[in-house]
C-alpha positions as CSV (number, residue, x, y, z in Angstrom):
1,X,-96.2,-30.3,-9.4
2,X,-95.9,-26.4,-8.7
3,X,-97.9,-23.8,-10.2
4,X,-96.9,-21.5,-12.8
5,X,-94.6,-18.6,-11.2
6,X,-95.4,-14.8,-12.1
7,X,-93.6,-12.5,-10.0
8,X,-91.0,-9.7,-10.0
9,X,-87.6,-9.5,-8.9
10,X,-88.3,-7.7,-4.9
11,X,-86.5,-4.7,-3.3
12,X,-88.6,-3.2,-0.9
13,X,-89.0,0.8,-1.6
14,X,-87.2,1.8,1.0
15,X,-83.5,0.4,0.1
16,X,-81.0,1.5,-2.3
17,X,-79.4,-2.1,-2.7
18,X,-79.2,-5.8,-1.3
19,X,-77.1,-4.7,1.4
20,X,-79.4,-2.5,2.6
21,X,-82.9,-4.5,2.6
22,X,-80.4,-7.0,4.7
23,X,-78.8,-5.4,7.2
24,X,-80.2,-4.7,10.7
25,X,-80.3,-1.6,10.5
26,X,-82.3,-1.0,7.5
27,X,-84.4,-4.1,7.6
28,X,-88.1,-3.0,6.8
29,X,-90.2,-5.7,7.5
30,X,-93.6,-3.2,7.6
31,X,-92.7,-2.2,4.4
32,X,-92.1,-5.8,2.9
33,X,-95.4,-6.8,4.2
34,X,-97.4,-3.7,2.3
35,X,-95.1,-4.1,-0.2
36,X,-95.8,-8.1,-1.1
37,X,-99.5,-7.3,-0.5
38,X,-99.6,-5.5,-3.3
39,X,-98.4,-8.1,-5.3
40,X,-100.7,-10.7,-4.1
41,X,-103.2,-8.3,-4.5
42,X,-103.0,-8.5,-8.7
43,X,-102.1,-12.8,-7.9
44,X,-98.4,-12.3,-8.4
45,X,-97.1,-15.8,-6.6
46,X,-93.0,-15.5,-6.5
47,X,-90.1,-12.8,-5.8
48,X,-86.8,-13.1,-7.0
49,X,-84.6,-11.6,-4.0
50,X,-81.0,-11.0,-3.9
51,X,-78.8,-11.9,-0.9
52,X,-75.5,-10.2,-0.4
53,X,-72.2,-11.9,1.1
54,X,-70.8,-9.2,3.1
55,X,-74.1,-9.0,5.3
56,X,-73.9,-13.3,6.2
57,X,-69.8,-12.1,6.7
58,X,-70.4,-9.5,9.3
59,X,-73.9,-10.8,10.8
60,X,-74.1,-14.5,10.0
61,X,-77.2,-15.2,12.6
62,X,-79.0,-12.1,12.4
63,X,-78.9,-12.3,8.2
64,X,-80.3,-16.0,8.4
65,X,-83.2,-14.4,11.6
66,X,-84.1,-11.7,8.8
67,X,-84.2,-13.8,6.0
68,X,-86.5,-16.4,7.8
69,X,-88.4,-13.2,8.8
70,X,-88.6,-12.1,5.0
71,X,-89.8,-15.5,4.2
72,X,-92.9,-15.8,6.5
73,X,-94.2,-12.5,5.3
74,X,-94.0,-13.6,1.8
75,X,-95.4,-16.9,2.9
76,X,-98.3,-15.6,4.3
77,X,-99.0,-13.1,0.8
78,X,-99.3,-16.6,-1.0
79,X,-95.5,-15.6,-2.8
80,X,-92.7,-18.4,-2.9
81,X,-88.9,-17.0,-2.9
82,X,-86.3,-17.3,-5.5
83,X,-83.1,-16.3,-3.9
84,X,-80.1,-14.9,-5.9
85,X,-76.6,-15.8,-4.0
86,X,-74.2,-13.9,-6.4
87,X,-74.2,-11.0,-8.8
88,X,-71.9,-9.8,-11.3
89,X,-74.0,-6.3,-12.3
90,X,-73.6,-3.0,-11.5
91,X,-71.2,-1.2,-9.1
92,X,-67.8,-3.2,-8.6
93,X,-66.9,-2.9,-5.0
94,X,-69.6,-3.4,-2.5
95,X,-69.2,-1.9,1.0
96,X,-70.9,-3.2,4.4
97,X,-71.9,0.1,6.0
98,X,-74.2,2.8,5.5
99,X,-75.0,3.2,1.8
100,X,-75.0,6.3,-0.2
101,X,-77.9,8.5,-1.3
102,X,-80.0,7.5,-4.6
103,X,-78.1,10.3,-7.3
104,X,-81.0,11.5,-9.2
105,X,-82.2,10.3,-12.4
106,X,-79.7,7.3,-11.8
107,X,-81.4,3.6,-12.6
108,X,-79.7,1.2,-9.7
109,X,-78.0,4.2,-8.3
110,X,-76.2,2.2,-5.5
111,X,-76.8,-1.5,-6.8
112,X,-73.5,-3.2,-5.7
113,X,-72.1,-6.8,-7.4
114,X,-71.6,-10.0,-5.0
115,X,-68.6,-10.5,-4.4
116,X,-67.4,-7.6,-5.8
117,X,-64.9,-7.3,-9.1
118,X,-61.8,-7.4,-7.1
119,X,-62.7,-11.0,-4.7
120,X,-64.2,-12.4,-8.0
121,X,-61.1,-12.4,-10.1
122,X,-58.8,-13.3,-7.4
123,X,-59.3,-17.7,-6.3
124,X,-57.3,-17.1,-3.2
125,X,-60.5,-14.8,-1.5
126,X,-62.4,-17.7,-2.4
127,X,-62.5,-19.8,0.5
128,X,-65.2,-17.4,2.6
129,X,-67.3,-17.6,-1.0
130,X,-67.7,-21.6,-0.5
131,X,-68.2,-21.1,3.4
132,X,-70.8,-18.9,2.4
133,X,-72.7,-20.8,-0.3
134,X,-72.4,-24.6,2.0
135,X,-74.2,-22.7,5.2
136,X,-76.8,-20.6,3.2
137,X,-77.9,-23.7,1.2
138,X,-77.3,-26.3,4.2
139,X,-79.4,-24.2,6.6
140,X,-82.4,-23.4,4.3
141,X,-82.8,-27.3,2.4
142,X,-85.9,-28.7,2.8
143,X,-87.7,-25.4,3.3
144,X,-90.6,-24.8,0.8
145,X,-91.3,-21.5,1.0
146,X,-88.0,-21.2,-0.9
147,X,-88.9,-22.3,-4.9
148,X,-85.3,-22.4,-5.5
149,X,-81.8,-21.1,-5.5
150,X,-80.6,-18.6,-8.6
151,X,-77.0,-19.2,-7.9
152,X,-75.1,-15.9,-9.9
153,X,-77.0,-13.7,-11.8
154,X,-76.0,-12.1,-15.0
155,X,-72.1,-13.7,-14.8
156,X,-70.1,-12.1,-17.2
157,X,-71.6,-8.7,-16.7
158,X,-69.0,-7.9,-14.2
159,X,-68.5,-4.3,-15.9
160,X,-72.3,-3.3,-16.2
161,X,-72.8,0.0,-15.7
162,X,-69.5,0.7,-17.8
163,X,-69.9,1.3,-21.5
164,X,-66.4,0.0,-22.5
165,X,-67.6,-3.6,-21.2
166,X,-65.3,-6.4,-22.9
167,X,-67.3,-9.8,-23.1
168,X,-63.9,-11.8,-24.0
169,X,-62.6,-10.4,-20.8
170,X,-65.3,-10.8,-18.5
171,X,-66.0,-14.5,-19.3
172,X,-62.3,-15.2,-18.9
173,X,-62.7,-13.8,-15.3
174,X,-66.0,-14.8,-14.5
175,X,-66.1,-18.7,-15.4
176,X,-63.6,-19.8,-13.0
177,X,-65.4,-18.7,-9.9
178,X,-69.1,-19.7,-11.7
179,X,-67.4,-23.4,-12.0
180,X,-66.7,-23.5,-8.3
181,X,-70.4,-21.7,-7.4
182,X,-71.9,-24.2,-9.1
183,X,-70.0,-27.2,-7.5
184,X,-70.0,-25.8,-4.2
185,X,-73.8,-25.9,-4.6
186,X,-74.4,-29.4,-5.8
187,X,-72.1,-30.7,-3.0
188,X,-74.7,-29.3,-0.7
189,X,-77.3,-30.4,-3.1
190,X,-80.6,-28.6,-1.2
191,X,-83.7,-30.0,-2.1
192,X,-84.9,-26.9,-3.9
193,X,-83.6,-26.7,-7.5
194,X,-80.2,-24.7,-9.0
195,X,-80.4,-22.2,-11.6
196,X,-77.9,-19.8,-12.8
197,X,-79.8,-17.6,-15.7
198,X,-78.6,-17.2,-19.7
199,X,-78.5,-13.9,-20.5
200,X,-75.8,-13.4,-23.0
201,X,-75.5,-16.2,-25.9
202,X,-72.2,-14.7,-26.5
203,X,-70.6,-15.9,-23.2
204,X,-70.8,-19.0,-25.0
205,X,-69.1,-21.3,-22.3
206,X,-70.9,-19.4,-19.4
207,X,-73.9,-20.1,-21.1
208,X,-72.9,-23.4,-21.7
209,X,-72.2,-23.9,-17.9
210,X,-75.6,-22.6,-16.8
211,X,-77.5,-24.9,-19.7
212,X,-76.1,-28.0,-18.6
213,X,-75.1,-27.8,-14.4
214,X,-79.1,-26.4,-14.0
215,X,-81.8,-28.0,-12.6
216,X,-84.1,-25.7,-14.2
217,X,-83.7,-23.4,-16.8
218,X,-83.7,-19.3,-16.4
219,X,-82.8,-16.8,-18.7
220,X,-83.6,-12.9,-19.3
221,X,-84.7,-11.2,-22.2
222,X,-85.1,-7.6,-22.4
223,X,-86.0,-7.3,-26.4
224,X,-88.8,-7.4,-28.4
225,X,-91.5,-10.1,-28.9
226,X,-89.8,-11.4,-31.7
227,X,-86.6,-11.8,-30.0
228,X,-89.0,-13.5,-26.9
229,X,-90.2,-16.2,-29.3
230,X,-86.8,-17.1,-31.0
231,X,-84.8,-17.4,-27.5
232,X,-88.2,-19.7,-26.2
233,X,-87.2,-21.9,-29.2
234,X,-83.8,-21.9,-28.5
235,X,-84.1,-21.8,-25.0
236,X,-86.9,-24.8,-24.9
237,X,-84.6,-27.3,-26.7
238,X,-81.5,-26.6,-24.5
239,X,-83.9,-27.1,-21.4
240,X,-84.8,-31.1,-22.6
241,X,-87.8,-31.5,-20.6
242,X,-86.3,-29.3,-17.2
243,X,-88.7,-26.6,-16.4
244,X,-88.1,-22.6,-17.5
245,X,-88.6,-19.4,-16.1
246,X,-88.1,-16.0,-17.2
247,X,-86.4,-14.3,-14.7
248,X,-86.0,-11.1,-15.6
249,X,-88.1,-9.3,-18.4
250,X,-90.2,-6.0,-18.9
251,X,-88.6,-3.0,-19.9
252,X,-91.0,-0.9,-21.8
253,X,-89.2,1.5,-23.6
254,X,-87.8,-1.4,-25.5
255,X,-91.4,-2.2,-26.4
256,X,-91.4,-6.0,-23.8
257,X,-94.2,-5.3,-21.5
258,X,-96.6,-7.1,-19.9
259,X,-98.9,-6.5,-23.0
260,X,-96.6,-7.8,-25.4
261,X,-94.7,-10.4,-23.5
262,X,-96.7,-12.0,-20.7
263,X,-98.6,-13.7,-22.7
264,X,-96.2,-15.4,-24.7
265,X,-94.9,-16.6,-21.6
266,X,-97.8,-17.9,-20.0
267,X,-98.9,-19.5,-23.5
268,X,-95.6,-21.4,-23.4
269,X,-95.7,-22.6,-19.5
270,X,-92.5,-20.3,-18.8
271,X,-92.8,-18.7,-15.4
272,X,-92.4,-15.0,-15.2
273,X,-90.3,-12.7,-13.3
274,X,-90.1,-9.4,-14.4
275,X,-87.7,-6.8,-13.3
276,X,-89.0,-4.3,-10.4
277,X,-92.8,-3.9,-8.2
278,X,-92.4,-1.1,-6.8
279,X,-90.5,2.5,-7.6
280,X,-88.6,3.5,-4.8
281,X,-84.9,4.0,-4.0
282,X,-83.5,1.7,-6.9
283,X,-85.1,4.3,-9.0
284,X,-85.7,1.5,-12.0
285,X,-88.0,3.7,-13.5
286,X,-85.4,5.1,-15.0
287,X,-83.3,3.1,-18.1
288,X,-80.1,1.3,-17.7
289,X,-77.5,4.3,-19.2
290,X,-80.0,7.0,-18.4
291,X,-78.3,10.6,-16.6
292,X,-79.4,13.6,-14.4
293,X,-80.8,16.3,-16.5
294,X,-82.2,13.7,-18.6
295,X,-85.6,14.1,-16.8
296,X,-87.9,11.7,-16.7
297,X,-88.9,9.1,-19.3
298,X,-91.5,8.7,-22.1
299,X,-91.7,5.8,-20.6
300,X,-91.2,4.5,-17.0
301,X,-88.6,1.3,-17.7
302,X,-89.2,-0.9,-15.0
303,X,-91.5,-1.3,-11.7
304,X,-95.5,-1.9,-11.5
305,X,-96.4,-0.2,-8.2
306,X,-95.9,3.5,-6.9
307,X,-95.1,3.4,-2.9
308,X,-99.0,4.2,-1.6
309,X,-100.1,0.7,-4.2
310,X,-101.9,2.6,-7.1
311,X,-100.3,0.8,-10.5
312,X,-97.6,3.1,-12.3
313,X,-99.5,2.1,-15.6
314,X,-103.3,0.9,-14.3
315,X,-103.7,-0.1,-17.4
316,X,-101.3,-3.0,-17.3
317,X,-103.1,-4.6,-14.4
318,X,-105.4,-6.6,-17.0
319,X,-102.6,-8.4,-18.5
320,X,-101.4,-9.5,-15.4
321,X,-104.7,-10.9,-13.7
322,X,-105.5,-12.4,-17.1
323,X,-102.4,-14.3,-16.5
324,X,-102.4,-15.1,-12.7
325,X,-106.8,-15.7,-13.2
326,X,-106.8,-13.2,-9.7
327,X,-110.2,-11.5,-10.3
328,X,-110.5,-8.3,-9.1
């Protein structure tokens, strides 16, 4: 009954992290509202946003006021939201405050995980974590700007960033708490639909998890068009039926654009999220291990826009109104 979804994953230009496009302090609704126009403008119709834990812990009422704020912007740009509760990627101890400086040449330069390494391997900090999960889902059922609830993202990456990652060790960690997240949420059962993306078919009992306790299948693929159309295969038969979106994709020094893979994704009624709109603090542009010095790439890795709305790449604009039908 919905339309097909093509969108990005959203963090306005102006913040470092989650915790800072939540806070009060560093809200920018102006900037969301340009921001989202520009994707409206070339018929993107969904965001992927991430929440962050520590902002509904230390500003419960003024985190749900911003986030029904963020909503009717993107409401009125014609753009649904996907809302991420957790994350297991990128720096592991998140810190309610002011946030640090972007460190040049740094891709996610102050990203921060939710809950945070420490809270997620230890089931006695857990309590706050349910608390958390029943009133964010519980307050927002039943509204439909809100296409659905991506419960954890990437779990099992809870060393990303850090080269000697060991996927043994972080499923072992990070299963436990995805178990709970996942009944947490279907005690509250909202009425928009659960996802938790596949990302790593080596996690095989996360992924297993996130196959069979979804409502609708996710997952993120970063690799070639090849690699695309053999995880759709795979990927299609786990879903039986359940609708699938791509929610993260589009790194183009890895040769999956919006060229190559967009329309594969379209042709296959898979909605579309890739990672980034517009270059700003998070600095995606750069890739995932890149270093200062490096300078800049051949090719910018993630993000569609620049900050005044002119396309990084203009020529990609085609591909994407040839799949949203937005004439120009």
């Amino acid at each position: 009954e919905r339309p097909w979804y093509c969108g990005g994953n959203f963090l306005p230009s102006t913040a470092i992290n989650q915790l800072e496009m939540w806070m009060a302090e560093t809200f920018d609704p102006e900037t969301i509202d340009r921001e989202l126009g520009f994707a409206e403008s070339i018929g993107m119709n969904a965001m992927r946003v991430y929440l962050h834990d520590l902002v509904w812990k230390n500003d419960r009422d003024g985190f749900f006021d911003r986030m029904r704020q963020y909503l009717e912007i993107a409401d009125s740009h014609g753009i649904a939201t996907l809302f991420v509760i957790f994350d297991d990627c990128w720096l592991t101890d998140p810190v309610y405050g002011v946030q640090k400086s972007p460190e040049p040449e740094r891709h996610n330069p102050g990203w921060v995980q939710s809950p945070g390494r420490a809270i997620m391997r230890d089931p006695s900090q857990w309590a706050p974590l349910e608390e958390y999960v029943t009133d964010v889902l519980t307050t927002f059922t039943g509204d439909s700007r809100i296409l659905g609830w991506d419960l954890y993202n990437e779990p099992g990456n809870g060393h990303s960033g850090d080269e000697a990652t060991m996927e043994d060790s972080s499923e072992q960690y990070n299963l436990p708490l995805l178990t709970k997240v996942f009944a947490w949420a279907q005690a509250v059962r909202p009425s928009q639909p659960l996802t938790v993306g596949l990302w790593r078919s080596t996690l095989k009992q996360i992924a297993e998890l996130c196959a069979t306790q979804s409502d609708i299948i996710s997952f993120h693929q970063y690799e070639s068009p090849q690699a695309v159309l053999d995880d759709i295969v795979r990927i299609e038969g786990l879903a039986e039926g359940r609708p699938i979106i791509c929610t993260e994709y589009m790194a183009r020094g890895m040769g999956n654009t919006f060229h190559t893979i967009l329309p594969i994704l379209k042709s296959h009624d898979i909605g579309a999220i890739n990672w980034g709109l517009v270059s700003g603090k998070s600095q995606t542009i750069f890739p995932w291990h890149w270093k200062e010095g490096m300078g800049t790439p051949e090719l910018l890795f993630h993000d569609v826009f620049n900050v005044d709305g002119s396309m990084l790449y203009p020529l990609e604009e085609a591909p994407i109104r040839a799949a949203t039908g937005k004439a120009k």
